[in-house]
N, C-alpha and C positions, 0 to 999 in steps of 0.2 A: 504494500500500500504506500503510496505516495504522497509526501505533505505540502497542502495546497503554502504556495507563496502566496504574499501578501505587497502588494502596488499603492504606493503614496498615487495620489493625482499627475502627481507634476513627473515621476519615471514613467509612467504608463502613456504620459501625452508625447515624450520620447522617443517611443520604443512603438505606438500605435498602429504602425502599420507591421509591425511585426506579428502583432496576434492576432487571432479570428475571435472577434469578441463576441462574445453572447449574454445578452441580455434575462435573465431568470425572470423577472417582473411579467406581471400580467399585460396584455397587452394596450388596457387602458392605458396602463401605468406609462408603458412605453410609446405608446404615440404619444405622452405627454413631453418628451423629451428624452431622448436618446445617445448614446457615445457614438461619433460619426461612422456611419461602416457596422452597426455593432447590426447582430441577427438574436430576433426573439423566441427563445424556448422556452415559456416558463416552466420553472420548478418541477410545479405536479406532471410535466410529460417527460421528466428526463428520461424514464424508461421506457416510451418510444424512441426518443431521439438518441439512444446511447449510441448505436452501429452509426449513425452520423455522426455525430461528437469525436467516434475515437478515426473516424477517416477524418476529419476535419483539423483532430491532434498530431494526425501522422503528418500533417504539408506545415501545419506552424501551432506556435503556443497558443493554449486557449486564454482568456481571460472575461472571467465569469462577474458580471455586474449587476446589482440592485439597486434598490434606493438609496438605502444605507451601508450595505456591506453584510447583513444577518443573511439570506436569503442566498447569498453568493457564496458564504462560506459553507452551508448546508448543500447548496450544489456542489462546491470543489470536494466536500469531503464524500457524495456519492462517486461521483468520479475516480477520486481515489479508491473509493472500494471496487471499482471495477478497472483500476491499474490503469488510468488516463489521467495524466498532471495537469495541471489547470492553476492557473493564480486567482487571485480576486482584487476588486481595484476594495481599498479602504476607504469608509466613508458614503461608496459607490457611488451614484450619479446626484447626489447632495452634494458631497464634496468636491467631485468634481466643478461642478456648477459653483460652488465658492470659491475654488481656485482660479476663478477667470476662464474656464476651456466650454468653447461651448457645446452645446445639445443641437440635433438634428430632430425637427420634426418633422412629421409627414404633410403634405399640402391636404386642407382638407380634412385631414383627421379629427375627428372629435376626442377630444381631452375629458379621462374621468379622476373622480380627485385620487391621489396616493393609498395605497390599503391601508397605511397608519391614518389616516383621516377617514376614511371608509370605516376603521374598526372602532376610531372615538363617536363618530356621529351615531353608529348602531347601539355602542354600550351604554350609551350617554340618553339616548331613546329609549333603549328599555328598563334603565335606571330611573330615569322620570314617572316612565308607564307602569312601574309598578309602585313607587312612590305614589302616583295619582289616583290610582283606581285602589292602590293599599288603604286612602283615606274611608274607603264606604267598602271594601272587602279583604279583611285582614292578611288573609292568608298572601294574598298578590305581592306583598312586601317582599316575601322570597324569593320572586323574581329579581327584585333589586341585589339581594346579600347571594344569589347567583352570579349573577352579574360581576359584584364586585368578587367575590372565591374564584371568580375564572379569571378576573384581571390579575390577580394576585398571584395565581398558579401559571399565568400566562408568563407576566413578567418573572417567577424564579424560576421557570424551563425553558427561557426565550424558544417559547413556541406559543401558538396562539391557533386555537382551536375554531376562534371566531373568522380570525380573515382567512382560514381554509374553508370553512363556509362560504364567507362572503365569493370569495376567489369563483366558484361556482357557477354567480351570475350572470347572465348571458353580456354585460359590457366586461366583463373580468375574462370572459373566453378566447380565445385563438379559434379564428374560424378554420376548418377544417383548412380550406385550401391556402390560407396564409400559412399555417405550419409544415402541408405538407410541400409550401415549395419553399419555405425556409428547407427542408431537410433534407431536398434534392441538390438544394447549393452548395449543402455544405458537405456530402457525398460524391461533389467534382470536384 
């Protein structure tokens, strides 16, 4: 097993056309702004895309990007269990985007907000909605100290049970035929 490297902003703006970058983020997330050249596999289909990934390893280095860098390092380390090395940018396209480099977006594409904003707006709704309706039906409170037990358990396993839900919805999807010819590109 191979241990995924780790890319400051500013080596990776370097070195960028050195690696076949791929994007993990859902696809919202990525027509919101992108690393120039980077191609979109999120996360939940690495294992279709794995026989692409590792012909895509054999011609140059991968470097795997998110929002923040959590999502990329959970790809590089699948990757490494299937013996394909892979870096991840730090930070990921947040920090890139702080360090001055910029995003590529699609002409046209519709922009949906970041999963970390997707998962405040839902938890924070149904935090309310049982708070609200907890006033005239007691039990509904539960929903709320749900809510918060999963934020709590979210944040000590840095995983998050909510935006793999969210991820789901049909603006969070890759349509079939965007992925399957991402996965033909990166198989030449």
């Amino acid at each position: 097993m191979t241990t995924p490297t780790a890319l400051h902003p500013d080596q990776a703006a370097t070195r960028l056309d050195e690696y076949t970058v791929i994007d993990v983020r859902t696809p919202g997330e990525y027509a919101a702004g992108h690393l120039p050249g980077s191609h979109n596999i999120p996360l939940d289909h690495f294992g279709t895309a794995l026989a692409a990934l590792k012909a895509a390893a054999a011609r140059s280095e991968l470097l795997l990007v998110c929002a923040s860098g959590s999502r990329s390092v959970s790809a590089c380390e699948k990757l490494a269990a299937a013996d394909v090395p892979a870096a991840t940018l730090t930070g990921g396209t947040s920090a890139w985007a702080d360090q001055g480099h910029g995003l590529e977006r699609a002409e046209g594409a519709t922009t949906v907000w970041p999963m970390e904003r997707q998962v405040r707006l839902a938890a924070g709704s149904l935090v309310l909605l049982g708070l609200a309706v907890g006033t005239r039906y007691r039990a509904a409170r539960w929903l709320s100290a749900a809510i918060g037990s999963g934020l709590v358990f979210s944040a000590a396993t840095d995983t998050c049970g909510m935006a793999a839900a969210l991820s789901k919805l049909p603006h969070n999807r890759p349509r079939t035929t965007d992925l399957d010819a991402t996965l033909s590109a990166l198989q030449q």
